[in-house]
mmCIF entry with sequence, helices, sheets and N, C-alpha, C, O atoms, coordinates in Angstrom:
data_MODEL
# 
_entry.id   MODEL 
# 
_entity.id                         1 
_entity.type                       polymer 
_entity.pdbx_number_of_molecules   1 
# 
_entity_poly.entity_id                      1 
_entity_poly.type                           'polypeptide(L)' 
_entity_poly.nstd_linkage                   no 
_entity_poly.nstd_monomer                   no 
_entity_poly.pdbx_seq_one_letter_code       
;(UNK)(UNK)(UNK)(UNK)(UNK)(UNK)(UNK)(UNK)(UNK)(UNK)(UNK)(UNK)(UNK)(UNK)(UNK)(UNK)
(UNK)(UNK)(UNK)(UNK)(UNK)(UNK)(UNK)(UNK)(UNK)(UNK)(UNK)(UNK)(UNK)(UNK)(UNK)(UNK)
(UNK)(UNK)(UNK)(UNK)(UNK)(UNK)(UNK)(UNK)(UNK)(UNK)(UNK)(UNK)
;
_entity_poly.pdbx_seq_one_letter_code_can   XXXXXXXXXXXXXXXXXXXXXXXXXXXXXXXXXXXXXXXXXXXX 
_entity_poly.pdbx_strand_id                 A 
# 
loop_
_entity_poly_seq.entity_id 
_entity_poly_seq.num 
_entity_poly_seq.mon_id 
_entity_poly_seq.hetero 
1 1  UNK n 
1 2  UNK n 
1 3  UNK n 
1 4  UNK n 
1 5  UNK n 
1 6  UNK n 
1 7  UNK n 
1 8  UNK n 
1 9  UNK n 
1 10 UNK n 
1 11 UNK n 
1 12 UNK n 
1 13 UNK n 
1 14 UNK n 
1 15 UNK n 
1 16 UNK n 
1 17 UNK n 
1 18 UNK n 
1 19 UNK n 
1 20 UNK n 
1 21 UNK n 
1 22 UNK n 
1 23 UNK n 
1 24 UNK n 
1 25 UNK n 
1 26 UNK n 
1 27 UNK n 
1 28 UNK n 
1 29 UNK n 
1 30 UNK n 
1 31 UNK n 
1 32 UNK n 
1 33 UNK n 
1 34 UNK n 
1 35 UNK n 
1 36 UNK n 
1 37 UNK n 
1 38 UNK n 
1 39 UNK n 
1 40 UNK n 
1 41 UNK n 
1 42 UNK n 
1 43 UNK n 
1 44 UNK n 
# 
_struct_asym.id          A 
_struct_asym.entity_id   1 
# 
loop_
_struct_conf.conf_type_id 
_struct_conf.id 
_struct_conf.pdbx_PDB_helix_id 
_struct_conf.beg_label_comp_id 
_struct_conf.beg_label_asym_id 
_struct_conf.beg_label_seq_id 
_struct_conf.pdbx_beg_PDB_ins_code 
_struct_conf.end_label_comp_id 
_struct_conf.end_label_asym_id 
_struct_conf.end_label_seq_id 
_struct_conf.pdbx_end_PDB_ins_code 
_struct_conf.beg_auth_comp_id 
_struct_conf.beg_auth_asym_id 
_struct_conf.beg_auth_seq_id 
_struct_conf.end_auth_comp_id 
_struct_conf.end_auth_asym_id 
_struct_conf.end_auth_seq_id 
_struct_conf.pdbx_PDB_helix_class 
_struct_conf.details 
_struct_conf.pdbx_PDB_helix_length 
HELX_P HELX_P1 AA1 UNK A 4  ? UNK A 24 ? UNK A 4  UNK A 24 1 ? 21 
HELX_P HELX_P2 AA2 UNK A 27 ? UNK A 35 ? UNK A 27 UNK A 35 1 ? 9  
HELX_P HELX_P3 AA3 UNK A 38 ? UNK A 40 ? UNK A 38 UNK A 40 5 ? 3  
# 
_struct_conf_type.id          HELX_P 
_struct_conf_type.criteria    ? 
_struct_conf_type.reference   ? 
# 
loop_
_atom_site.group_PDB 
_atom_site.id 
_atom_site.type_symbol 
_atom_site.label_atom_id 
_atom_site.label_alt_id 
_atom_site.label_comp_id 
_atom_site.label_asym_id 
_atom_site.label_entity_id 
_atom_site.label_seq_id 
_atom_site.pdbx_PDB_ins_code 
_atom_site.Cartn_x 
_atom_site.Cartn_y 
_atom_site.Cartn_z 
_atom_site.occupancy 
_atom_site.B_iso_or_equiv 
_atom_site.pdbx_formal_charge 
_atom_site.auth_seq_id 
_atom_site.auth_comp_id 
_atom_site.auth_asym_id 
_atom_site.auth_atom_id 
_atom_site.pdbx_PDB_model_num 
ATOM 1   N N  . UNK A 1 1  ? 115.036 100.489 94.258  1.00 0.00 ? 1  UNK A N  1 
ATOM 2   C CA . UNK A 1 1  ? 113.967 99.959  93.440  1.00 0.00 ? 1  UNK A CA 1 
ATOM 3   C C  . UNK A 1 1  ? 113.872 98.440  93.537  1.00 0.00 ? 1  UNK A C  1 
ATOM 4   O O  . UNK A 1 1  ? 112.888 97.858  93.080  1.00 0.00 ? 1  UNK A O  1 
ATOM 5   N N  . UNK A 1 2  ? 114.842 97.809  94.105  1.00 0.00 ? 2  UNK A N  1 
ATOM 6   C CA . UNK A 1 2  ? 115.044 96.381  94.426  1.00 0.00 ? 2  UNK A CA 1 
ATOM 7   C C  . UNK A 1 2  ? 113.652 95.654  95.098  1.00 0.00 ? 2  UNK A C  1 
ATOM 8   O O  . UNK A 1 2  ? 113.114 94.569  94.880  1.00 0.00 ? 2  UNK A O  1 
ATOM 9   N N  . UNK A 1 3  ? 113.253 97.060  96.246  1.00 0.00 ? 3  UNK A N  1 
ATOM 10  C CA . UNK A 1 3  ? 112.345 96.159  97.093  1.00 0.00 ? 3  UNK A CA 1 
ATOM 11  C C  . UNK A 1 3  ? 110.849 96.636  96.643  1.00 0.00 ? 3  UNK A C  1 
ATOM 12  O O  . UNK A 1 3  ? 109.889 96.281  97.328  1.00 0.00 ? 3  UNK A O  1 
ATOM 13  N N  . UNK A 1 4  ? 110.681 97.370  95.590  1.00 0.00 ? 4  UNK A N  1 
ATOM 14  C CA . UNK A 1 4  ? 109.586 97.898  94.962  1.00 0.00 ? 4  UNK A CA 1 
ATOM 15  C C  . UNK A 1 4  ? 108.038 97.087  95.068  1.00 0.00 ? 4  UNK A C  1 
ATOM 16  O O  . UNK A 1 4  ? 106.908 97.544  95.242  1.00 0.00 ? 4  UNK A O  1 
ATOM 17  N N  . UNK A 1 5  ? 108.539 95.680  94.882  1.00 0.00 ? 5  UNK A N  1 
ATOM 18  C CA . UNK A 1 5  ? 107.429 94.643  94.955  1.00 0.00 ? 5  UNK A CA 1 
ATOM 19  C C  . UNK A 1 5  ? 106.763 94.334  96.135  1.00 0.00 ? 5  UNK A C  1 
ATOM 20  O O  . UNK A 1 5  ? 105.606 93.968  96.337  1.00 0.00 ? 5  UNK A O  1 
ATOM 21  N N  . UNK A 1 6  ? 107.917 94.595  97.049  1.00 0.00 ? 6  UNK A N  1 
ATOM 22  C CA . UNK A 1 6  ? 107.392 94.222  98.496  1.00 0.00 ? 6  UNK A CA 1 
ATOM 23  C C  . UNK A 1 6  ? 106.864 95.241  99.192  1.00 0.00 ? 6  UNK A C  1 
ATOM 24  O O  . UNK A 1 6  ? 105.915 95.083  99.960  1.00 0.00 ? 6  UNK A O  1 
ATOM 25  N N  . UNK A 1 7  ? 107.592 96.670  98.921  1.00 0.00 ? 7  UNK A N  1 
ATOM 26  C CA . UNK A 1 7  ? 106.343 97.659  99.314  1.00 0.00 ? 7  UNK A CA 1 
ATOM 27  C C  . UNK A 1 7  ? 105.399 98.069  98.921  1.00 0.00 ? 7  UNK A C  1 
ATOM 28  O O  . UNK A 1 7  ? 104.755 98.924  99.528  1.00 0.00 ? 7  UNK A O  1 
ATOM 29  N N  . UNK A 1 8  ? 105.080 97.608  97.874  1.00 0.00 ? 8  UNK A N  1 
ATOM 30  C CA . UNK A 1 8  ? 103.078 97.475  96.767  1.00 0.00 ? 8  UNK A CA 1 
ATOM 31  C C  . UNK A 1 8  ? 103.295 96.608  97.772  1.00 0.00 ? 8  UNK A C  1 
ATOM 32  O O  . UNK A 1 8  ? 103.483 97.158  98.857  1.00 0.00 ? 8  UNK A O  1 
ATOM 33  N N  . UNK A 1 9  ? 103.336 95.231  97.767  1.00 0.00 ? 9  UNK A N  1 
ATOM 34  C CA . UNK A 1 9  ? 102.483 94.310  98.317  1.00 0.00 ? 9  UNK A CA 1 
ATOM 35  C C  . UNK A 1 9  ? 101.928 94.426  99.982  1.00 0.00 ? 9  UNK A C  1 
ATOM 36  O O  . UNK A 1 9  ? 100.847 94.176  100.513 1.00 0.00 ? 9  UNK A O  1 
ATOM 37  N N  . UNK A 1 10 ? 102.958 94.821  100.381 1.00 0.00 ? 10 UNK A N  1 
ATOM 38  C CA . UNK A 1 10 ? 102.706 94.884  101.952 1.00 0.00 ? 10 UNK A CA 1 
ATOM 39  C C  . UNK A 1 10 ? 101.541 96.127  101.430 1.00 0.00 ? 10 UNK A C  1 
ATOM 40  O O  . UNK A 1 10 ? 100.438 95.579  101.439 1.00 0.00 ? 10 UNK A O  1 
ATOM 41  N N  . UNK A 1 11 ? 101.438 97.239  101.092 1.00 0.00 ? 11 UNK A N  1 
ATOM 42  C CA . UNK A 1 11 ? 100.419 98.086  100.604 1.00 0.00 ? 11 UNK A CA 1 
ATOM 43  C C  . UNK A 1 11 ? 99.164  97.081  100.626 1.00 0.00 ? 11 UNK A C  1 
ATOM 44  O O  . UNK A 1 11 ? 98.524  96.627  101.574 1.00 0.00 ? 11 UNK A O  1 
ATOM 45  N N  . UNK A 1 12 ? 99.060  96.925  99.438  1.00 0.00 ? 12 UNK A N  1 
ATOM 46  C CA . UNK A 1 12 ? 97.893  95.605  98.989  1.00 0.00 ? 12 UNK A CA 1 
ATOM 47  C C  . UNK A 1 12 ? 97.672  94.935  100.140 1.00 0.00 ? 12 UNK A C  1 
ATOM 48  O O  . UNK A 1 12 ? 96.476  94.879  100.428 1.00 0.00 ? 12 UNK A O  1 
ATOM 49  N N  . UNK A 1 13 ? 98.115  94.615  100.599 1.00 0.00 ? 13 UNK A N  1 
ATOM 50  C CA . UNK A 1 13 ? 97.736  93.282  101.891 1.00 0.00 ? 13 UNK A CA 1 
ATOM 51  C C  . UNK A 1 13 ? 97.246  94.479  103.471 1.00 0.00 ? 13 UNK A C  1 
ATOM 52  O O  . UNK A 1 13 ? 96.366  94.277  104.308 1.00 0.00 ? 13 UNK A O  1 
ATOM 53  N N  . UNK A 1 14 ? 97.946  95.330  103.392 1.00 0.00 ? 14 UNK A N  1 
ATOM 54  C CA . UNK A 1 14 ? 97.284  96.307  104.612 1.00 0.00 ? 14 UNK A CA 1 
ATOM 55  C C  . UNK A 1 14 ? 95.717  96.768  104.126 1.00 0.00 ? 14 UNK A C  1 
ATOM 56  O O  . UNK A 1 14 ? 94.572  96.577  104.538 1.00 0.00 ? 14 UNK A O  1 
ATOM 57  N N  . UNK A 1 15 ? 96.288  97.407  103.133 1.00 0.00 ? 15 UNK A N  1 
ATOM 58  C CA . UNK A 1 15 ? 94.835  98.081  102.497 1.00 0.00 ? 15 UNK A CA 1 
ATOM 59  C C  . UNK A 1 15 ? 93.899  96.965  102.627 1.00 0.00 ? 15 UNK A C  1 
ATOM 60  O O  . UNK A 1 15 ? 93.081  97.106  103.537 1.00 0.00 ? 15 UNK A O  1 
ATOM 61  N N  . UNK A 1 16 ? 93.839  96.162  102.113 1.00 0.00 ? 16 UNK A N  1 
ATOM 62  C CA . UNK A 1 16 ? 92.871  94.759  101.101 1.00 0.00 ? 16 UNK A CA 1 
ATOM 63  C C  . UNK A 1 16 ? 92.408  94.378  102.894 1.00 0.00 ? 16 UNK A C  1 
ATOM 64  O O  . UNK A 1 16 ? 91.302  94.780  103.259 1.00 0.00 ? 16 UNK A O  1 
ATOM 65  N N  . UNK A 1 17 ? 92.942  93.921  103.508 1.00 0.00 ? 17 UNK A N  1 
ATOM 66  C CA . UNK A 1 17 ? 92.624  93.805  105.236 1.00 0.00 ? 17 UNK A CA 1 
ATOM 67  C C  . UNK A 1 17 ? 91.622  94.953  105.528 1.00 0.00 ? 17 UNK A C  1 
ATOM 68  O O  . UNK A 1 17 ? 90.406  94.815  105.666 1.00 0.00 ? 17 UNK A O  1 
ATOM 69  N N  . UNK A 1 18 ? 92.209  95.913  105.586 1.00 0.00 ? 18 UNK A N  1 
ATOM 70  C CA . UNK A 1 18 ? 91.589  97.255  106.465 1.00 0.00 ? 18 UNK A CA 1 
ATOM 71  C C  . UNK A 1 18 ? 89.699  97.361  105.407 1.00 0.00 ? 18 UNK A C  1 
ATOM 72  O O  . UNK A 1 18 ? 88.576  97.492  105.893 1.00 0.00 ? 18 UNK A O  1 
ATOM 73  N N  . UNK A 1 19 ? 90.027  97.259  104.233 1.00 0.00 ? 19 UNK A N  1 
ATOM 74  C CA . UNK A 1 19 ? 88.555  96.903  103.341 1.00 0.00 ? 19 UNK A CA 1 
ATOM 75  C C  . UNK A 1 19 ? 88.181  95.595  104.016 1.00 0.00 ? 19 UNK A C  1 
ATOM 76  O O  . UNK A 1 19 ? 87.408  95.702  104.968 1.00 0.00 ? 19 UNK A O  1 
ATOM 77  N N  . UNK A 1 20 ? 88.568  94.468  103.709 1.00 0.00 ? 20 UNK A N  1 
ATOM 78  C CA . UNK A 1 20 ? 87.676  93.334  104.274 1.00 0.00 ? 20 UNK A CA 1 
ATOM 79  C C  . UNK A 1 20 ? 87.287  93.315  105.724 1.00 0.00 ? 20 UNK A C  1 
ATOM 80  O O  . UNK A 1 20 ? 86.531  92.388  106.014 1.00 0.00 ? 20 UNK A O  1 
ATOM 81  N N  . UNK A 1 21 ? 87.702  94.301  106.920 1.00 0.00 ? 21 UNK A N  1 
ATOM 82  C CA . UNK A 1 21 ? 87.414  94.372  107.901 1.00 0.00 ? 21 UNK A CA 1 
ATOM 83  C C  . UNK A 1 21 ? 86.582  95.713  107.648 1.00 0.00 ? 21 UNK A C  1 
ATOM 84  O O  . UNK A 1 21 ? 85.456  95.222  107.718 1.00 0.00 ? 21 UNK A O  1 
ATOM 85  N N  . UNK A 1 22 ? 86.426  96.698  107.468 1.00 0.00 ? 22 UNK A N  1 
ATOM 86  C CA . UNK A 1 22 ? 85.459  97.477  107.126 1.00 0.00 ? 22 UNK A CA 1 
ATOM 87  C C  . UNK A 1 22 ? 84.109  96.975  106.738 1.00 0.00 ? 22 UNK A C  1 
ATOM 88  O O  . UNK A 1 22 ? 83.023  97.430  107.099 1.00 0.00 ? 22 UNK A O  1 
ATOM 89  N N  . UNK A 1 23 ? 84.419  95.654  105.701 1.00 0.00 ? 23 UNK A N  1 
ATOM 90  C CA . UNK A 1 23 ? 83.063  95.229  104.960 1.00 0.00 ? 23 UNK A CA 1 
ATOM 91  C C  . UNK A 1 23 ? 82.375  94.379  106.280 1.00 0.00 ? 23 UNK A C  1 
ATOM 92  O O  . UNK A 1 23 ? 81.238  94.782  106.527 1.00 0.00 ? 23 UNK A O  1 
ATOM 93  N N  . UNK A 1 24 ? 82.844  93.306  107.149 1.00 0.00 ? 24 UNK A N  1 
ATOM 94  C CA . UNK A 1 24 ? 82.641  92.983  108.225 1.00 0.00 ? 24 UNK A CA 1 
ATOM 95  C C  . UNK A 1 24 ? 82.360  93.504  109.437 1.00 0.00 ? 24 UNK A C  1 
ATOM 96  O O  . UNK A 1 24 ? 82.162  92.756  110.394 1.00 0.00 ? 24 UNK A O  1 
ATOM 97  N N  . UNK A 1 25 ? 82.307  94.825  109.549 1.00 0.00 ? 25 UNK A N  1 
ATOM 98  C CA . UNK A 1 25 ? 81.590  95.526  109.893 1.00 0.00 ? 25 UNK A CA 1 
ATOM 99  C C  . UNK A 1 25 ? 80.575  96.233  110.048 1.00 0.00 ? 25 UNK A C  1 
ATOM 100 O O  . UNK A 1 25 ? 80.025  96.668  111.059 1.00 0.00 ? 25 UNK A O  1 
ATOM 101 N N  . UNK A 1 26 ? 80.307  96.342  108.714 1.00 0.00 ? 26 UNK A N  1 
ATOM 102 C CA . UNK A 1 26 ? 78.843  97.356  107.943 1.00 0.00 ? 26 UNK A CA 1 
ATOM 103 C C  . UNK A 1 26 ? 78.157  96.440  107.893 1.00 0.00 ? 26 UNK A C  1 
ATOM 104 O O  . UNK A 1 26 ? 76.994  96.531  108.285 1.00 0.00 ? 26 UNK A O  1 
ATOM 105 N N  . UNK A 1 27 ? 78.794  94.967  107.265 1.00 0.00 ? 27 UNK A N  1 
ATOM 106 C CA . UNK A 1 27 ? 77.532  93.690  107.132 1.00 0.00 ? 27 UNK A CA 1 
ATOM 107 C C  . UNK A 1 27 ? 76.559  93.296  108.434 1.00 0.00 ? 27 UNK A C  1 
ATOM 108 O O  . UNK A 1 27 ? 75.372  92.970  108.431 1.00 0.00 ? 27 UNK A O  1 
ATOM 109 N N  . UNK A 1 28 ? 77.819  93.499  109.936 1.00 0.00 ? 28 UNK A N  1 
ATOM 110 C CA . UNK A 1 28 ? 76.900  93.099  111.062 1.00 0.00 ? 28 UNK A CA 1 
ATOM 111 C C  . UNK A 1 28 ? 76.346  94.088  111.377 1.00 0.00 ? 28 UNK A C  1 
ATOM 112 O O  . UNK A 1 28 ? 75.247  93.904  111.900 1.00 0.00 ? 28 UNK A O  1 
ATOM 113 N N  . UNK A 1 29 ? 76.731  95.285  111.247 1.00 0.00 ? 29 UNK A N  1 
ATOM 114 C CA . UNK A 1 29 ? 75.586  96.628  111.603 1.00 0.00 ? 29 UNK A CA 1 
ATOM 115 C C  . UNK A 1 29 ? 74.346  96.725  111.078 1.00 0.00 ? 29 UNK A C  1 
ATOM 116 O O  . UNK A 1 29 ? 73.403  97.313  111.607 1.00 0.00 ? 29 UNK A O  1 
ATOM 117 N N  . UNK A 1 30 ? 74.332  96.047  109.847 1.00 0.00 ? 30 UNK A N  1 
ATOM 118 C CA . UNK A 1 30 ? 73.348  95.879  109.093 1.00 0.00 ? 30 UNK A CA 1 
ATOM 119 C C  . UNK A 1 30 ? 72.334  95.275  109.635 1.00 0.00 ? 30 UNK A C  1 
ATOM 120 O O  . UNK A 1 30 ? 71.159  95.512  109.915 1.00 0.00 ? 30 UNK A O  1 
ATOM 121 N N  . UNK A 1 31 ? 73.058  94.468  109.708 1.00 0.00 ? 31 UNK A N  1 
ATOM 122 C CA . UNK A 1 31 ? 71.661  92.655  110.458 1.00 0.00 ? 31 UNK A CA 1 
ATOM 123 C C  . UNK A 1 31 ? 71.298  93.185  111.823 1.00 0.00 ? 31 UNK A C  1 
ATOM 124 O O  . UNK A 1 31 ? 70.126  93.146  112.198 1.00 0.00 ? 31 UNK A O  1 
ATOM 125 N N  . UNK A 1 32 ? 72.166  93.631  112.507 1.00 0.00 ? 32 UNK A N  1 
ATOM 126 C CA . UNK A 1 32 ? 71.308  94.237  113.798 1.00 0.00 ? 32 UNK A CA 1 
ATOM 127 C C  . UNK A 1 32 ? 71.085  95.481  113.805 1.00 0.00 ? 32 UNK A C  1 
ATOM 128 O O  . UNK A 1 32 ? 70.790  95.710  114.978 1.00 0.00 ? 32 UNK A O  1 
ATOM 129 N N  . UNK A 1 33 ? 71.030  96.580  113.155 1.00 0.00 ? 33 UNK A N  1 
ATOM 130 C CA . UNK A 1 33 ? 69.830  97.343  112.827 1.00 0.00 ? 33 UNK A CA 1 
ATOM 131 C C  . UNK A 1 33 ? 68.608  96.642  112.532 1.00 0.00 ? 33 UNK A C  1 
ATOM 132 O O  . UNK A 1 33 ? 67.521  97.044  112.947 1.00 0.00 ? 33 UNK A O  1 
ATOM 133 N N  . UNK A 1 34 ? 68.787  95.323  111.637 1.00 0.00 ? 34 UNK A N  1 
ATOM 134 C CA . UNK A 1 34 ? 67.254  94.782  111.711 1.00 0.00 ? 34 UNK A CA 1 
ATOM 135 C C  . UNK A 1 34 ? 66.805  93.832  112.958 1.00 0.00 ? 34 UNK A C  1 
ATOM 136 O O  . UNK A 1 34 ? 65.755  93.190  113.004 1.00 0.00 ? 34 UNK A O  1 
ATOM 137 N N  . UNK A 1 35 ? 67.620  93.867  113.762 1.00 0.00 ? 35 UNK A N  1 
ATOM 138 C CA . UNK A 1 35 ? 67.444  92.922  114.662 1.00 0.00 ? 35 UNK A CA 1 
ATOM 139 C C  . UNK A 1 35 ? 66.826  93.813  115.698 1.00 0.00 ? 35 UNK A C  1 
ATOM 140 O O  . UNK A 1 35 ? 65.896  93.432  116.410 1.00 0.00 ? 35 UNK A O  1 
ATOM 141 N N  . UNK A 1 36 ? 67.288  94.841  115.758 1.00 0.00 ? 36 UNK A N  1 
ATOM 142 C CA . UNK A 1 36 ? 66.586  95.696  117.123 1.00 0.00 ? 36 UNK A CA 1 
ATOM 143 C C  . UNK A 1 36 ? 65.505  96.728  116.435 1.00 0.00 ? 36 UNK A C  1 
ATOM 144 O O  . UNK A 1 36 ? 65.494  97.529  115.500 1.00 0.00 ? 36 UNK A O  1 
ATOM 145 N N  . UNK A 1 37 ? 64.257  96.055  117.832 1.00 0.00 ? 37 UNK A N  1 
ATOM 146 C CA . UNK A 1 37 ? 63.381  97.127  117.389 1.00 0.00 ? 37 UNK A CA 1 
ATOM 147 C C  . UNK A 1 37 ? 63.522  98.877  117.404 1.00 0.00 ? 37 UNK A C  1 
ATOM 148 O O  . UNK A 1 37 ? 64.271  99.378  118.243 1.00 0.00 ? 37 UNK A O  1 
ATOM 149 N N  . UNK A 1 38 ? 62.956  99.542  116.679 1.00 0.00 ? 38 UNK A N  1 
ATOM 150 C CA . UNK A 1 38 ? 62.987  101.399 116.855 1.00 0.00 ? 38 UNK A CA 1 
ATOM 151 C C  . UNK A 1 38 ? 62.999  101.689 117.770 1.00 0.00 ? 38 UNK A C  1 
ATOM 152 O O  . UNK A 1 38 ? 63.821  102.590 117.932 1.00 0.00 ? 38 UNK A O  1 
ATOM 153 N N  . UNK A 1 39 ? 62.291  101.316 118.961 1.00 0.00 ? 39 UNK A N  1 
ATOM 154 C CA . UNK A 1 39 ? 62.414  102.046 120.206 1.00 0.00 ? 39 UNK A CA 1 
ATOM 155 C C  . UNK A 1 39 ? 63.536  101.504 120.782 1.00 0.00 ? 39 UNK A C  1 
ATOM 156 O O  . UNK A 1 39 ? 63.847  102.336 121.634 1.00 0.00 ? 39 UNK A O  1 
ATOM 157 N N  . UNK A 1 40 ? 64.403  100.521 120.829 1.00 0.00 ? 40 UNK A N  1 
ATOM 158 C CA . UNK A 1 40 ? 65.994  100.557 121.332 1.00 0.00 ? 40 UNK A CA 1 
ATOM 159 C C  . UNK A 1 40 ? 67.354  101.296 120.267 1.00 0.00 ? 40 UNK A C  1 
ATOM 160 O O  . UNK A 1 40 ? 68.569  101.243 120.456 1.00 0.00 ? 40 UNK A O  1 
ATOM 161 N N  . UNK A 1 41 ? 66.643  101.907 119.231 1.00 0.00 ? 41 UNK A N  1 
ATOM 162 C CA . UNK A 1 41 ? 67.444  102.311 118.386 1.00 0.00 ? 41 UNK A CA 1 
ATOM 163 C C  . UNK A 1 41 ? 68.346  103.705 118.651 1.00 0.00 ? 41 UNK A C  1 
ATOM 164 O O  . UNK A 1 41 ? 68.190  104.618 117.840 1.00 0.00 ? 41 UNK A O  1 
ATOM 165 N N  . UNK A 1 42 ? 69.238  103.883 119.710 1.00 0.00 ? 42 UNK A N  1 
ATOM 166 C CA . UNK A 1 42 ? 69.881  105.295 119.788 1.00 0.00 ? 42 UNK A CA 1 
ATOM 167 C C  . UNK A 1 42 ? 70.190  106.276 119.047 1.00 0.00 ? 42 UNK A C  1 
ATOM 168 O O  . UNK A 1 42 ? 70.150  107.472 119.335 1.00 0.00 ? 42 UNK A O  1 
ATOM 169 N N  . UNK A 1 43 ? 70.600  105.633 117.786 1.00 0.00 ? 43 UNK A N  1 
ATOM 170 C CA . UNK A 1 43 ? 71.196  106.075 116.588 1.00 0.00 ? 43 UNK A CA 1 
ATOM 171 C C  . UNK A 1 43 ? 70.129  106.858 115.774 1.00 0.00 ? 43 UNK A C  1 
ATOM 172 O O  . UNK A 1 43 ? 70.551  107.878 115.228 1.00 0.00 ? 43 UNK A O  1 
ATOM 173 N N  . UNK A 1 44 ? 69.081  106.614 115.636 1.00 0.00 ? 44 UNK A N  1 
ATOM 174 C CA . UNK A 1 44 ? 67.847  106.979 115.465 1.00 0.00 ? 44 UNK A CA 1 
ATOM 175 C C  . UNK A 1 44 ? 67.054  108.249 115.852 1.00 0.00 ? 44 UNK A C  1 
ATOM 176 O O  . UNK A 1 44 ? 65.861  108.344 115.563 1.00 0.00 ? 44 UNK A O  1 
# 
């Protein structure tokens, strides 16, 4: 139970990363979905 703090934290700090790189992701997918017109849209 000694190292209890440090395995939450390393937790927290993987997780909290893997979200802020997720969010940096969806944000630029975002902007270029508006950036490309429908007819280059594959996904579509």
């Amino acid at each position: 139970m000694d190292d209890l703090g440090f395995i939450l934290g390393s937790y927290i700090v993987t997780f909290g990363s893997i979200a802020l790189y997720v969010a940096s992701v969806v944000k630029r997918s975002r902007r270029a979905g508006r950036v490309v017109s429908r007819e280059q849209r594959p996904w579509t």
